[in-house]
GUBABA-775997 format. One record per residue: residue number from 1; x, y, z of N, C-alpha, C in turn. Coordinates in steps of 0.05 Angstrom, whole numbers. Each point is the difference from the previous one (the first is absolute). Layout:
BEGIN
+-----+--------+--------+--------+--------+--------+--------+--------+--------+--------+
| num |    n_X |    n_Y |    n_Z |   ca_X |   ca_Y |   ca_Z |    c_X |    c_Y |    c_Z |
+-----+--------+--------+--------+--------+--------+--------+--------+--------+--------+
| NUM |      X |      Y |      Z |      X |      Y |      Z |      X |      Y |      Z |
...
+-----+--------+--------+--------+--------+--------+--------+--------+--------+--------+
// end
This chain:
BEGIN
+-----+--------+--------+--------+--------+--------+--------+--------+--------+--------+
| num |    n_X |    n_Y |    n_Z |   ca_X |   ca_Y |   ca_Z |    c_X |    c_Y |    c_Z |
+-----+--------+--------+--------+--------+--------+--------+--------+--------+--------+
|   1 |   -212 |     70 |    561 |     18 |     -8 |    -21 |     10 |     24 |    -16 |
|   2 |     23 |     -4 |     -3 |     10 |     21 |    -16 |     -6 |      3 |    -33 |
|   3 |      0 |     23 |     -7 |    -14 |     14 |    -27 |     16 |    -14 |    -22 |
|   4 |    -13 |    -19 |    -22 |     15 |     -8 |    -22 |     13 |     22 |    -14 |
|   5 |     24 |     -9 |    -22 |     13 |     15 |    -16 |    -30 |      9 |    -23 |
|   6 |      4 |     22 |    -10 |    -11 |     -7 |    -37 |     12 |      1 |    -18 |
|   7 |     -8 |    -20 |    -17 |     17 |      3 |    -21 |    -12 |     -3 |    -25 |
|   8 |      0 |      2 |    -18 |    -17 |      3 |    -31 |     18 |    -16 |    -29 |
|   9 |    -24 |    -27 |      1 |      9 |    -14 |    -32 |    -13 |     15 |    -20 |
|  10 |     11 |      4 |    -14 |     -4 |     17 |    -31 |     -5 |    -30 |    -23 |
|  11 |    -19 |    -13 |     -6 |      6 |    -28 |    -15 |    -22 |     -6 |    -11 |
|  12 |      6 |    -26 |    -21 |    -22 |     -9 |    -21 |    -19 |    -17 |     22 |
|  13 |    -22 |      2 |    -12 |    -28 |    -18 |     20 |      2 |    -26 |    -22 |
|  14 |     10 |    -24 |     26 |      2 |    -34 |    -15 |    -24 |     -6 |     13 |
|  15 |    -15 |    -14 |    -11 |    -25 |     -5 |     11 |      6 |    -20 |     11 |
|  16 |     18 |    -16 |     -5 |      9 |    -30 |     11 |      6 |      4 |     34 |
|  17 |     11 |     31 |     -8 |      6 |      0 |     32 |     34 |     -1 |      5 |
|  18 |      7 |    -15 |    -12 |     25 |     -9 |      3 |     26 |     31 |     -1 |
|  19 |      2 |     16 |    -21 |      4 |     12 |     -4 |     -6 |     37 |      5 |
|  20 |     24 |     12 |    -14 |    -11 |     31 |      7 |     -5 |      9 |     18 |
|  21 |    -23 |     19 |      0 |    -10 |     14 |     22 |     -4 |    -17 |     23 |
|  22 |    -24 |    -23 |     -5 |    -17 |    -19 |     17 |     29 |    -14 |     23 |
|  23 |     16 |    -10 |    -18 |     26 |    -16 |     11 |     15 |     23 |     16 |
|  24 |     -2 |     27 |     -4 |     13 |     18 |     20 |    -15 |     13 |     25 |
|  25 |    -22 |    -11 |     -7 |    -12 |      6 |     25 |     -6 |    -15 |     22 |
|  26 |     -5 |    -27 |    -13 |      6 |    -20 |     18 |     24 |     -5 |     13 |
|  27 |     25 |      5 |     -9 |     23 |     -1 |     13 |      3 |     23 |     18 |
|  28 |    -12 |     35 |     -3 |      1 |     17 |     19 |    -15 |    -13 |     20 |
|  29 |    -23 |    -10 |     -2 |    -19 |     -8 |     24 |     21 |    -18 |     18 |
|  30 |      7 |    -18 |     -8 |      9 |    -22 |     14 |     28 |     15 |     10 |
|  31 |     22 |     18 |     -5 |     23 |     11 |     11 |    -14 |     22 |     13 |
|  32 |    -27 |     15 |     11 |     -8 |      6 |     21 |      7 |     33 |    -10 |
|  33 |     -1 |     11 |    -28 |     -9 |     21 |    -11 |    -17 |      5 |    -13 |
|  34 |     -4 |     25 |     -8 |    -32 |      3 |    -12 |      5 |     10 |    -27 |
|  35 |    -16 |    -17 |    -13 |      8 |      7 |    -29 |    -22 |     10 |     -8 |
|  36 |      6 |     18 |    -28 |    -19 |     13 |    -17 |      3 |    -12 |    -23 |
|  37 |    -10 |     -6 |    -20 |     -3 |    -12 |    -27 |    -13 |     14 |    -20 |
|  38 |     16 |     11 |    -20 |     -8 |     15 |    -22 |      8 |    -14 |    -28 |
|  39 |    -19 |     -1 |    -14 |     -4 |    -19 |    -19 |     11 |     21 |    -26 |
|  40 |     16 |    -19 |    -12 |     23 |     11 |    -24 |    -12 |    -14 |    -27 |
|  41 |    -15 |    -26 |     10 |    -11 |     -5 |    -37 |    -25 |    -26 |     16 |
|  42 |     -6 |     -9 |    -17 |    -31 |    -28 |      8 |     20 |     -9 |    -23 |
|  43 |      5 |    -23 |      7 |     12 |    -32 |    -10 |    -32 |    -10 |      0 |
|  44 |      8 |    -22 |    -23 |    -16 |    -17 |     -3 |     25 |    -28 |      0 |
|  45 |     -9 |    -24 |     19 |     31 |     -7 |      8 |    -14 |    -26 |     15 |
|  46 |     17 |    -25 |      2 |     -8 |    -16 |     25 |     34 |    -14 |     17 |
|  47 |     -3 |    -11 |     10 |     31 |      0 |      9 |     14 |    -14 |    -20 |
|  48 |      2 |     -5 |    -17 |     14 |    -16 |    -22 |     -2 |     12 |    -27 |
|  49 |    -11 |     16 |     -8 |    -15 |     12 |    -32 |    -14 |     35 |      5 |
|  50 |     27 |      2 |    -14 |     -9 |     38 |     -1 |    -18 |      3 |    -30 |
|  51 |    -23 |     25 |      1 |     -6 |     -8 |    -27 |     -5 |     22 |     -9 |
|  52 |    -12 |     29 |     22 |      4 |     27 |    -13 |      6 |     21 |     23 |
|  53 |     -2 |     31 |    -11 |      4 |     11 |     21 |     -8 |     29 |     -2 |
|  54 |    -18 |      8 |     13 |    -14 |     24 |     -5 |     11 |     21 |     18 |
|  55 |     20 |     26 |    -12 |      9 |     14 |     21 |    -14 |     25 |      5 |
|  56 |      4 |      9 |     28 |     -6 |     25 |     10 |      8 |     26 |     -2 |
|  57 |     -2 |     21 |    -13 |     15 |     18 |    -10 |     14 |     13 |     29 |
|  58 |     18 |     18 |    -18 |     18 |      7 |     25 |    -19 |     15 |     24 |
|  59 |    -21 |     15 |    -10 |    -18 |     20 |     12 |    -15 |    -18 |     21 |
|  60 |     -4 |    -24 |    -10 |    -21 |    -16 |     18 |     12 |    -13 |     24 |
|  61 |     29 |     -2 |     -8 |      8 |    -15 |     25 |      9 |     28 |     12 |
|  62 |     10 |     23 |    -10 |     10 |     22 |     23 |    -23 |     10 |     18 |
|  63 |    -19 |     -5 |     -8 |    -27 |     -3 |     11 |    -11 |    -10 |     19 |
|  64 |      6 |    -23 |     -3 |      1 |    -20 |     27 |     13 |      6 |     18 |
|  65 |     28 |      1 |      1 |     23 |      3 |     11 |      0 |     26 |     20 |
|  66 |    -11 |     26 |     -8 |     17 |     22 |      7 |    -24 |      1 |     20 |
|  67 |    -25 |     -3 |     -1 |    -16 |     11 |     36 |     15 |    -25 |     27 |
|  68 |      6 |    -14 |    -16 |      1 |    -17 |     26 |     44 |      3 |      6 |
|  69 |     12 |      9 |    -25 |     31 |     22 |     12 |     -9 |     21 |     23 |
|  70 |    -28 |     11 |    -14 |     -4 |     24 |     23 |    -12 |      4 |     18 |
|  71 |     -8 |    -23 |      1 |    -14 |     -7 |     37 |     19 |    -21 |     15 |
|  72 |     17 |    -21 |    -12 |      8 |    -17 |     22 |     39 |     13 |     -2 |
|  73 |      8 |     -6 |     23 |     34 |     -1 |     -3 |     12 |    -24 |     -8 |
|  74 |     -5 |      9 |    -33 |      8 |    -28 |     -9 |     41 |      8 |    -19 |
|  75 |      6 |    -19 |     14 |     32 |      7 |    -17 |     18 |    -19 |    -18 |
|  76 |    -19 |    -20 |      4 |      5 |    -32 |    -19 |    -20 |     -7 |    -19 |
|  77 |      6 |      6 |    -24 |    -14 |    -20 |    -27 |     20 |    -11 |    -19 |
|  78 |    -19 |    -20 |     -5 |      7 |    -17 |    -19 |     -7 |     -4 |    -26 |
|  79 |     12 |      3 |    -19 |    -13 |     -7 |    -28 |     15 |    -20 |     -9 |
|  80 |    -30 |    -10 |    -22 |      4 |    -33 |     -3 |     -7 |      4 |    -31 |
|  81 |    -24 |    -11 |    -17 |     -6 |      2 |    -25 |    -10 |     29 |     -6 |
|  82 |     19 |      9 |    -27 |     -6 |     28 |    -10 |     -5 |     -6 |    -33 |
|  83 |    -17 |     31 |     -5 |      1 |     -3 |    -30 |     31 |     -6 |    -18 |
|  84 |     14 |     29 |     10 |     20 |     -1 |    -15 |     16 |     29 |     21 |
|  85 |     25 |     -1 |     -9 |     21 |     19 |     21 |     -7 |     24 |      4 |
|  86 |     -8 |      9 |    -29 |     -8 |     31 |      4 |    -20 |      8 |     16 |
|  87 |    -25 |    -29 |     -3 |    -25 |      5 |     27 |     13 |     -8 |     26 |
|  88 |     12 |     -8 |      6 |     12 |     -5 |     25 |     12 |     20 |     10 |
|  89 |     12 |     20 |    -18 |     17 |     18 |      8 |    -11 |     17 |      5 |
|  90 |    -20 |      4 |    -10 |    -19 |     30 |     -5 |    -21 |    -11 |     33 |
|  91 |     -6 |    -21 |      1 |     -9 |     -6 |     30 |     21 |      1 |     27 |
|  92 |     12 |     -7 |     -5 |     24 |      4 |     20 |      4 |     30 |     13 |
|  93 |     10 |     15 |    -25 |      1 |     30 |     -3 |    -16 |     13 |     21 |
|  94 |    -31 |    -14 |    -16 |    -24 |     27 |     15 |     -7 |    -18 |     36 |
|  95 |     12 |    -18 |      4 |     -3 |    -12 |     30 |     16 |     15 |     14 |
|  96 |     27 |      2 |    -10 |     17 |     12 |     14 |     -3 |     33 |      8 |
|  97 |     -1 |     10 |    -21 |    -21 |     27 |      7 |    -12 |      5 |     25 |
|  98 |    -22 |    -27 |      7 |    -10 |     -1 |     25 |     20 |     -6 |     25 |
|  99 |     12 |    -19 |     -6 |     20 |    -10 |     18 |     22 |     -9 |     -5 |
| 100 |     22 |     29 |     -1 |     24 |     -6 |     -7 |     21 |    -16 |     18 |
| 101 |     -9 |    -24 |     21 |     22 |    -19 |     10 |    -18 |    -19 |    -10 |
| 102 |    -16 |     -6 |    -20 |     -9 |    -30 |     -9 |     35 |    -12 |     -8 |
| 103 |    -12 |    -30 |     14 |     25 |    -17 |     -3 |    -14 |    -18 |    -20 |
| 104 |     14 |     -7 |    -17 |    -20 |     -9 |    -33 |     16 |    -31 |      1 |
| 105 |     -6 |     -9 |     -8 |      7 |    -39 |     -6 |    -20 |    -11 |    -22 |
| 106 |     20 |      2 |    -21 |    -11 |     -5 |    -25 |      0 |    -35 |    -17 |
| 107 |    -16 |    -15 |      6 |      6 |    -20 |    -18 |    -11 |     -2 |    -17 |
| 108 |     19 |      9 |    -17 |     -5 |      1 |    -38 |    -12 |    -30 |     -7 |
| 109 |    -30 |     -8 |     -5 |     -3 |    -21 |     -9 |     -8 |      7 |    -34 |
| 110 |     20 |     -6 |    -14 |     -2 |      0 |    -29 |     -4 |    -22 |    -18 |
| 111 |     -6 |    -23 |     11 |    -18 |    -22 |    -13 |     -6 |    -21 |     19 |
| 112 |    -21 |     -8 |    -13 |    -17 |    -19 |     26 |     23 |    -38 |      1 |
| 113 |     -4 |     -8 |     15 |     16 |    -28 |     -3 |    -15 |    -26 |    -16 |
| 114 |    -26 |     13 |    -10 |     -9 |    -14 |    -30 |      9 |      9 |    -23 |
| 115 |      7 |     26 |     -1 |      9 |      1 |    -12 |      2 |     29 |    -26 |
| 116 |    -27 |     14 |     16 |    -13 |     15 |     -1 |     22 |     27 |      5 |
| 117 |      5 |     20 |    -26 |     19 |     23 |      1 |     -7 |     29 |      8 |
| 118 |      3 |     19 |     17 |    -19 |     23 |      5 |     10 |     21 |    -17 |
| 119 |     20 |      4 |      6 |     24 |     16 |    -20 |     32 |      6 |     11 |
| 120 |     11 |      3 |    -17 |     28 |    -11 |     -2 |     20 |     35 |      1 |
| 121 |      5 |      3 |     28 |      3 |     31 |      9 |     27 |     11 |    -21 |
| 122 |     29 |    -21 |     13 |     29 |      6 |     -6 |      4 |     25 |     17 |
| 123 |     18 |     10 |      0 |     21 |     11 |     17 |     -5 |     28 |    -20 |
| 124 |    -13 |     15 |      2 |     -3 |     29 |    -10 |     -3 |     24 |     18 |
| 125 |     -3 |     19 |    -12 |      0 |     28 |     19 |    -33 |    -12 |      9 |
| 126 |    -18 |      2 |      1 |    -24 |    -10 |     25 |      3 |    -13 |     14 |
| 127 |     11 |    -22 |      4 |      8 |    -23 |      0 |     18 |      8 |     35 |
| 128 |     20 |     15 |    -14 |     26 |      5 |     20 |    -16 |     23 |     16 |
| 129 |    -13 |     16 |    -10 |    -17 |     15 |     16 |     -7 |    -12 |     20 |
| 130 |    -25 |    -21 |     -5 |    -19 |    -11 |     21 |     15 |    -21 |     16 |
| 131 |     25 |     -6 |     -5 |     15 |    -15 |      9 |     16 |     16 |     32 |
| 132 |      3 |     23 |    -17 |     13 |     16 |     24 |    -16 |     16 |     19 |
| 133 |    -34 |    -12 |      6 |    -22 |     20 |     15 |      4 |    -30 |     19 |
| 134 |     10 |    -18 |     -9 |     -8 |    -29 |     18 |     23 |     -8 |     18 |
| 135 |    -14 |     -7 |     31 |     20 |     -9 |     17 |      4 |    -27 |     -8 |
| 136 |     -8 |    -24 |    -13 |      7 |    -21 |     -3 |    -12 |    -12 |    -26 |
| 137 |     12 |    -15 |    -16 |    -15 |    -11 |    -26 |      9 |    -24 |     15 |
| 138 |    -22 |    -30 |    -14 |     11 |    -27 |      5 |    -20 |    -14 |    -16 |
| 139 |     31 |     -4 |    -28 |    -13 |    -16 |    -23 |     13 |    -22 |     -9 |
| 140 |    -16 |    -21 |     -4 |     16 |    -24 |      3 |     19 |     -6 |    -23 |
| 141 |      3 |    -14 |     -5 |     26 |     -7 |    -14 |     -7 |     10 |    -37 |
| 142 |    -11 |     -7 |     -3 |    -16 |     -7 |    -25 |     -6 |     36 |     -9 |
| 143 |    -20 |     20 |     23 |     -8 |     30 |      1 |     30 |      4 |     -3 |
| 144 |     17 |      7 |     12 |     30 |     17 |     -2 |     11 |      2 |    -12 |
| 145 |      5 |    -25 |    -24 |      2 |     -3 |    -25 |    -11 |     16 |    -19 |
| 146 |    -31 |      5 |      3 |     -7 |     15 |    -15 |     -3 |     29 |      2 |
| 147 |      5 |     13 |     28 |      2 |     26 |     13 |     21 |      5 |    -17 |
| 148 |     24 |    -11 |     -8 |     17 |     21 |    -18 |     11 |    -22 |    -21 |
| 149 |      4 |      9 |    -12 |     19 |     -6 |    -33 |     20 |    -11 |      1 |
| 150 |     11 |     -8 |     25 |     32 |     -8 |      6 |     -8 |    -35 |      6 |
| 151 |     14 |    -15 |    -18 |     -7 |    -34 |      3 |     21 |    -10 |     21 |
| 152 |     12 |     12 |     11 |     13 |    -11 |     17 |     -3 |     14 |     30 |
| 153 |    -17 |    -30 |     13 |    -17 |     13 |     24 |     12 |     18 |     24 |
| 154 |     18 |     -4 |     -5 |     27 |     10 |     24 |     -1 |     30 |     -6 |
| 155 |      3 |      3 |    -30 |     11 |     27 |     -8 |    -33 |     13 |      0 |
| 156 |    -19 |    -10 |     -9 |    -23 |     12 |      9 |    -15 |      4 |     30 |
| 157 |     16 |    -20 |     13 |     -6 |      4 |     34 |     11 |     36 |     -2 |
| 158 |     32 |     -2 |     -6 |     11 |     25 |     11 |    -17 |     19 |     -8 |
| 159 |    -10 |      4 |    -28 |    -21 |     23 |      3 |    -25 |      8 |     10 |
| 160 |     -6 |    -20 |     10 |    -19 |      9 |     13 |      2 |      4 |     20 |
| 161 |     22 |     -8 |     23 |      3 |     -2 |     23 |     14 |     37 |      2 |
| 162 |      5 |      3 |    -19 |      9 |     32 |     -3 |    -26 |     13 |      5 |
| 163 |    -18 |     -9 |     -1 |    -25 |     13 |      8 |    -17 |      3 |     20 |
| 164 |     -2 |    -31 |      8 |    -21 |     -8 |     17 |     19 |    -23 |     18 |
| 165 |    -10 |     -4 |     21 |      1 |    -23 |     20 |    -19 |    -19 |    -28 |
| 166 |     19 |    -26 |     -2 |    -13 |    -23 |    -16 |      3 |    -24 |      8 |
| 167 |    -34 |    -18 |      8 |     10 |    -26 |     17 |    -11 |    -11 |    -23 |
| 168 |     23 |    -20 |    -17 |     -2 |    -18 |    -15 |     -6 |    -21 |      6 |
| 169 |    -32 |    -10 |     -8 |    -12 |    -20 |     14 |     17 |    -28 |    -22 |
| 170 |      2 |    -28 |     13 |      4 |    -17 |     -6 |    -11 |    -22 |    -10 |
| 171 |    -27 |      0 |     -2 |    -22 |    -13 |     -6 |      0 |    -17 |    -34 |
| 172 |     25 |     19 |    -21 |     -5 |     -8 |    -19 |     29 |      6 |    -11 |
| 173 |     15 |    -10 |     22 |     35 |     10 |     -2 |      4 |    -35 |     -9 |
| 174 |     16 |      3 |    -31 |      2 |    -23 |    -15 |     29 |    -20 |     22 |
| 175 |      6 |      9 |     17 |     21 |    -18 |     10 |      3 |     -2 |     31 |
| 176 |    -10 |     22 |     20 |     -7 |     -1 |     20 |    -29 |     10 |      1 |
| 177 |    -21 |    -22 |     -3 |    -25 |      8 |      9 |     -1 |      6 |     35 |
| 178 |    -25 |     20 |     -4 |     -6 |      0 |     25 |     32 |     24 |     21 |
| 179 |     16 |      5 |     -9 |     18 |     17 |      9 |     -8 |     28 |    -15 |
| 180 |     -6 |     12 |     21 |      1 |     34 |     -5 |     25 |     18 |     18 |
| 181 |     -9 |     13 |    -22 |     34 |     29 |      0 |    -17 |     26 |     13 |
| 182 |     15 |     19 |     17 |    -13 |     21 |     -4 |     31 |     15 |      3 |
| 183 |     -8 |     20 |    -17 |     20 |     13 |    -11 |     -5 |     38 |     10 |
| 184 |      5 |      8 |     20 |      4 |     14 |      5 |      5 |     22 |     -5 |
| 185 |    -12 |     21 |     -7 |      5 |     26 |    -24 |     29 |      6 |     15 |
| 186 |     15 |      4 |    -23 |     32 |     10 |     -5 |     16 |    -21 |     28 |
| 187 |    -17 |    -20 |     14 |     14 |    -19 |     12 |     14 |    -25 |      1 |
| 188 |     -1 |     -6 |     20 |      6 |    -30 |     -4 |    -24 |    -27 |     -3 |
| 189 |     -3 |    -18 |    -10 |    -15 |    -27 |     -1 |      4 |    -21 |     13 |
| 190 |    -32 |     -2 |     11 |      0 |    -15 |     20 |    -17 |    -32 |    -17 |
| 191 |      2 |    -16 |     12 |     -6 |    -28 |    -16 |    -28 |    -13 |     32 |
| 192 |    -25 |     -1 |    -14 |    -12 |    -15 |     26 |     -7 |    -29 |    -21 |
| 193 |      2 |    -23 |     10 |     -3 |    -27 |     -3 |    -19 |    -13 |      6 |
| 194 |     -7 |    -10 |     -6 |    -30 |    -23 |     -9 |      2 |    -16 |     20 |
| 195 |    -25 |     -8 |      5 |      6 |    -26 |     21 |     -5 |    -28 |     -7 |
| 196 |     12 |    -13 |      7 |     -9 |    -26 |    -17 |    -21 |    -14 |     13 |
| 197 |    -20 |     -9 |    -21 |    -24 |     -6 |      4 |    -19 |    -11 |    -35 |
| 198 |    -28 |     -7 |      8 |     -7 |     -4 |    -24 |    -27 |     14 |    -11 |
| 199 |     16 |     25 |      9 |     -5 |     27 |     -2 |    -22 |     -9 |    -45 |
| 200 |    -28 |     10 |      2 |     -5 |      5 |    -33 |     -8 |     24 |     -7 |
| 201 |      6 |     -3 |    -17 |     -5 |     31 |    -13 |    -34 |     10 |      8 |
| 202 |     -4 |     27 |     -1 |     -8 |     12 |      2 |    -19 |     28 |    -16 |
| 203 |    -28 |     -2 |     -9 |     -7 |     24 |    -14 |      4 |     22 |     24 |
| 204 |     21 |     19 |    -13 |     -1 |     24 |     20 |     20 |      8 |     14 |
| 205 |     21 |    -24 |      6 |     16 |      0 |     22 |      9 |     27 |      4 |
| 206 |     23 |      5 |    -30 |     11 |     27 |      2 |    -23 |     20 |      8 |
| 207 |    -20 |      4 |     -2 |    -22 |     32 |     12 |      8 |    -14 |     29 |
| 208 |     -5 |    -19 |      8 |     -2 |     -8 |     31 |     27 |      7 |      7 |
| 209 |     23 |     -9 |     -2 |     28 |     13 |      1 |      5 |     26 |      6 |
| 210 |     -8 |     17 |    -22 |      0 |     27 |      0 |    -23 |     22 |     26 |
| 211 |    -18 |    -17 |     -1 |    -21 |     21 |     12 |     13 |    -16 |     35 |
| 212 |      6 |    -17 |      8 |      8 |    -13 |     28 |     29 |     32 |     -2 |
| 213 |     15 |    -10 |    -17 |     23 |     25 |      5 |     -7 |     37 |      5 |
| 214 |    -25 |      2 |     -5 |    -14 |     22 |     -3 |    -15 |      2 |     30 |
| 215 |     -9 |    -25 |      1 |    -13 |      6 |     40 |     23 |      2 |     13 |
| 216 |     25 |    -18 |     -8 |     21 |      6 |     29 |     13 |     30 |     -4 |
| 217 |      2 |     11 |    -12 |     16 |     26 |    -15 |    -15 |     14 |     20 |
| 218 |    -24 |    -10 |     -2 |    -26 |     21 |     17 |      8 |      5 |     21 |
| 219 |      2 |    -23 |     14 |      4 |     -7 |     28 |     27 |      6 |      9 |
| 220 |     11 |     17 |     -7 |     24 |      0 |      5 |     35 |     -9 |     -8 |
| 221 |     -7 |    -20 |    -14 |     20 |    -20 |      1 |     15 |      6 |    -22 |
| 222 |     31 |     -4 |    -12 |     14 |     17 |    -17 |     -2 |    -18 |    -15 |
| 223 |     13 |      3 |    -32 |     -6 |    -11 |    -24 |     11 |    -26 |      9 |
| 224 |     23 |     -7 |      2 |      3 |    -23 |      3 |    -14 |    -23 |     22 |
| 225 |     -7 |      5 |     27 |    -14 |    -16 |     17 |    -26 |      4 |    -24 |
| 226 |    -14 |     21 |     -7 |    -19 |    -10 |     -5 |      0 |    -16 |    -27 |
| 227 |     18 |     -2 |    -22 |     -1 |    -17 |    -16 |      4 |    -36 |      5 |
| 228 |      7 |      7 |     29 |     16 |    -33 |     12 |    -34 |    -11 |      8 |
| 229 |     -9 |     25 |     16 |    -22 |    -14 |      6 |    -25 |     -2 |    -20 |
| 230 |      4 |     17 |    -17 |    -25 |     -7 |    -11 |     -3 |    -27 |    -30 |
| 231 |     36 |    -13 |      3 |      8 |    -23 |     -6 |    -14 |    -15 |     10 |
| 232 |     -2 |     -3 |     29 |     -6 |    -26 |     14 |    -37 |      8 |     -7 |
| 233 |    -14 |     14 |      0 |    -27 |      4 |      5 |     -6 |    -21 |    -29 |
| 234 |     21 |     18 |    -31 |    -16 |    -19 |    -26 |     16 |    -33 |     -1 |
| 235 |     22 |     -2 |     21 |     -8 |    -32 |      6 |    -15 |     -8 |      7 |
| 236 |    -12 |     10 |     22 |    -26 |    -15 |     15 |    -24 |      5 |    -24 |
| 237 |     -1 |     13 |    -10 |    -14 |      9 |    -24 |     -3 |    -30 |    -20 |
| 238 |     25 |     -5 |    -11 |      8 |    -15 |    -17 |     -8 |    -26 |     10 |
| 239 |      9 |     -8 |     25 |     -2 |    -24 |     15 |    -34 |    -10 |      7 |
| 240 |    -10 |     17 |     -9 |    -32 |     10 |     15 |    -17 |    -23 |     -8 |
| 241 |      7 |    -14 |    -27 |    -20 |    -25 |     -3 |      9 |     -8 |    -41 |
| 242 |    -14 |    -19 |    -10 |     19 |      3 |    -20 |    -18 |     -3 |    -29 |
| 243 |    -19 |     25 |      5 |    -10 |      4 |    -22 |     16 |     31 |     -8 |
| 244 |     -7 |     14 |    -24 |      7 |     31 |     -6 |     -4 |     20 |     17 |
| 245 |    -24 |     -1 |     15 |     -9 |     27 |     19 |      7 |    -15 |     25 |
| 246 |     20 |     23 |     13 |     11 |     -6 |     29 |    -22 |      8 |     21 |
| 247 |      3 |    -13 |     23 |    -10 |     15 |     18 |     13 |     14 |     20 |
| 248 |     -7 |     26 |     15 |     19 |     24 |     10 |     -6 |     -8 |     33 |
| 249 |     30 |      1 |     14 |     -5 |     -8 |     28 |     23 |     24 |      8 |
| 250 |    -22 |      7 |     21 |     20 |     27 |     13 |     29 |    -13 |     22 |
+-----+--------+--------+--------+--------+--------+--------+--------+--------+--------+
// end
């Protein structure tokens, strides 16, 4: 059999499972890559009720991270829950050091869907920094809003898309749910569509979304096939049974 991809989640530990790290590794397993999981904070959390969150300083996760940059050929990570931009950036930074073709895919999760706030970045010089070390951000409707200062989502798409490849997830898009955008740095936008079904929500979906787009990237496949496909994977995701925590089918 041929040699899996590697690839490395950077993310909060949900004990529920559902989420973060745990939820990105289960989705590398099942798309037939090998993931690494480096823990960014311990949640205290169940799939419905966030309630605290103990983070890892920047030193502790570059820690984790950098023996296993320097033993495997790894060229795909993903980051999911962070302290705040400047620790993100300052981790990003010293990875790349090691391996300057890391392809980065960032989903900014800046408050939990209880309701729970981590912190509130906006569109600043760090901000646009760590924006521009990343091959893809994908933040749902609700995150993009708050990535910059501009209330009108269109005009805040354009800036960011001046930066980064951005797949605007649809999950919490007030008029087409379930339709995502990906917006193409300095390109054109492409629209992938929902399937109809009785598809329920999900603790996690978006990490499952993101980290499935992160194994196909691996594997070869260019931004767009792999955002089509790793569509269909958090349907089956979604479709999976119809309590909060999905179950992952390769």
């Amino acid at each position: 059999m041929a040699a899996r991809k590697y690839v490395m989640s950077i993310a909060g530990f949900d004990p529920s499972g559902g989420a973060g790290v745990l939820a990105d590794i289960k989705t590398f397993e099942q798309l037939n890559v090998y993931g690494f999981g480096v823990c960014s904070a311990l949640t205290v959390q169940t799939d419905s009720e966030f309630l605290s969150v103990e983070w890892m300083s920047v030193s502790q996760v570059i820690d984790q991270a950098i023996p296993l940059i320097r033993k495997f050929p790894l060229q795909f990570l993903k980051l999911g829950l962070m302290k705040d931009v400047d620790s993100c950036l300052e981790i990003v930074r010293r990875l790349k050091r090691e391996q300057p073709h890391l392809h980065i895919t960032w989903d900014p999760v800046l408050k939990s869907s209880s309701g729970f706030t981590f912190y509130d970045p906006l569109l600043s010089g760090p901000l646009e920094s760590l924006l521009r070390e990343c091959f893809l951000i994908t933040p749902n409707y609700l995150e993009a809003g708050l990535l910059t200062s501009n209330g009108n989502i269109e005009l805040a798409m354009g800036e960011l898309q001046s930066l980064a490849n951005v797949l605007l997830k649809g999950g919490h898009h007030p008029t087409m749910p379930g339709h995502d955008f990906l917006y193409l740095k300095n390109g054109p936008i492409k629209q992938f569509m929902p399937r109809e079904s009785n598809a329920s929500g999900k603790h996690g979906s978006g990490c499952v979304l993101s980290a499935a787009i992160v194994a196909y990237l691996s594997q070869g496949f260019d931004l767009t096939e792999a955002c089509y496909k790793a569509k269909k994977y958090a349907y089956q995701f979604l479709i999976s049974n119809d309590s909060l925590l999905g179950y992952h089918h390769g």
